[in-house]
N, C-alpha and C positions, 0 to 999 in steps of 0.2 A: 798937806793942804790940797794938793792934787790929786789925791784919793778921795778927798771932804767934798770938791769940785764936781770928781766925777761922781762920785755916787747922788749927788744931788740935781747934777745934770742927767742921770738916768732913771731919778725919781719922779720927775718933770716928765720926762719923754712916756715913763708907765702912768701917771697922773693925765697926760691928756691923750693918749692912746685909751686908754680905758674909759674914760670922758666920751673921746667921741665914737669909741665900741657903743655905749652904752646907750649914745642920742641916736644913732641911727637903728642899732635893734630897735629904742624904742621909736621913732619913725617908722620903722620896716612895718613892726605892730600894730602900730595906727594905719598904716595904708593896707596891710590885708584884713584887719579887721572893719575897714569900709567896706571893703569890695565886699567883706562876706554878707555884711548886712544890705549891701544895693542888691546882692544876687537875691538875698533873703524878701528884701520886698519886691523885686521882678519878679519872683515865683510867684509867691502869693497875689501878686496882682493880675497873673495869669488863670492861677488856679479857682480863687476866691468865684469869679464869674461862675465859670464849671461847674465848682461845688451848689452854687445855687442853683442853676439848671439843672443838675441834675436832683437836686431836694424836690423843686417845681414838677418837675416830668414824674418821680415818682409818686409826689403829691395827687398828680393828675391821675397817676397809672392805680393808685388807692381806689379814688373816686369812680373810677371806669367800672373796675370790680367788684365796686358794692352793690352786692345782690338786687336793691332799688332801683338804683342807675342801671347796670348789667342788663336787669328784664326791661325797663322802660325802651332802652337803647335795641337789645335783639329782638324781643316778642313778635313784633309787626312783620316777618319775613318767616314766620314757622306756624306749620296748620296744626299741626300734633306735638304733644308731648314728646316723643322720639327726636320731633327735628329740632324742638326747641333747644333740648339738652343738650345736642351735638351741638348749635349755634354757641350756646352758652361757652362751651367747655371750649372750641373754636377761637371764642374772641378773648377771653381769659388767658387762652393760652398766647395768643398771636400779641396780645399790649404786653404780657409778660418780655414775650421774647424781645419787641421791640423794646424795651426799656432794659435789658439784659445788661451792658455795659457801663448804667448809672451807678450798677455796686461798686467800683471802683473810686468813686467820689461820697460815700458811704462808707459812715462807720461798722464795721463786722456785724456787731450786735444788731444795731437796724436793719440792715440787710435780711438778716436770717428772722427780722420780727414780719419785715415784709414779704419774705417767701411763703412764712409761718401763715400769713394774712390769707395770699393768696389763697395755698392749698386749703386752708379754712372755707375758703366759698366753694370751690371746687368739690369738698366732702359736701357742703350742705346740696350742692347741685346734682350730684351723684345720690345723695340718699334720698333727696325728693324725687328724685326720678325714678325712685325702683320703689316707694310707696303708690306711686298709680299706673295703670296702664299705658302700653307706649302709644297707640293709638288716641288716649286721651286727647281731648282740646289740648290746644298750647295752654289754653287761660288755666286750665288745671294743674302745669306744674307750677306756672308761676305762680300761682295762689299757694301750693303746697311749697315753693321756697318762701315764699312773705310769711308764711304760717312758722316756719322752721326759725326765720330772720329773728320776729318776736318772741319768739320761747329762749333765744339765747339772752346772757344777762348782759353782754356786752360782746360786739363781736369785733374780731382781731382786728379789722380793716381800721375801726375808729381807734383802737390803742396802738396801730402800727402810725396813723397819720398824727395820734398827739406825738409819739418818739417822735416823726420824722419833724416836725413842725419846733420841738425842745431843741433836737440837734442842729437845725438851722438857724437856730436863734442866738448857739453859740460865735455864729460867724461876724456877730456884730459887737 
């Protein structure tokens, strides 16, 4: 009988030792699985901002560099063809670099659509420049970059700002 006692007093003792093994793991797992989702939306409610400034700024840094905007914006400050081109290639270069650090809050693939963009005005700048004389009016190469703009069927800057504009849309 006192064998029947003890074994039944040490199946009680493994019956709520395993009981409350098992409430407290699963406690333990309910409190670091909060914490991982409060850290989870602290990030995000850091980052989310970010990601859209920098979608915005590249958004803007599109617009800068399209060949329309570009000339409207530099033209006024170049007497010749030569200077224009150097202005051109100048502020092209200078909103690139300023917006340099946005690709981090970008997705790879966009990134590389918007580099892709850029260098796209950049050729068409460079090949309009080396169709007229560098002495030329300014108004000559702009006309021969407007002339180049219209013969493309679409040019990268508009298919880099619809990506960039789908991928921001995912943030909602």
């Amino acid at each position: 009988m006192e064998l029947n006692s003890l074994l039944t007093v040490i199946l009680c003792v493994l019956i709520v030792t395993t009981g409350t093994y098992m409430s407290i793991s699963a406690l333990t797992k309910s409190f670091t699985d909060k914490k991982a989702w409060e850290q989870r939306l602290a990030h995000h409610q850091m980052i989310t901002p970010l990601r859209l400034q920098a979608y915005e700024r590249m958004c803007l840094f599109l617009e800068r560099v399209s060949p329309n905007n570009l000339i409207i914006r530099v033209s006024g400050s170049a007497t010749t063809a030569a200077e224009l081109h150097q202005l051109l290639l100048r502020d092209i270069r200078e909103e690139f670099n300023h917006n340099l650090a946005q690709q981090i809050y970008i997705g790879t693939d966009t990134w590389e659509i918007i580099r892709n963009a850029k260098e796209e005005v950049v050729t068409i700048v460079n090949l309009s420049a080396r169709e007229i004389p560098q002495e030329a009016p300014a108004n000559d190469l702009a006309r021969q970059i407007m002339k180049r703009v219209i013969e493309e069927e679409r040019l990268a800057v508009l298919t880099a700002l619809d990506l960039l504009k789908k991928e921001a849309q995912t943030l909602f």
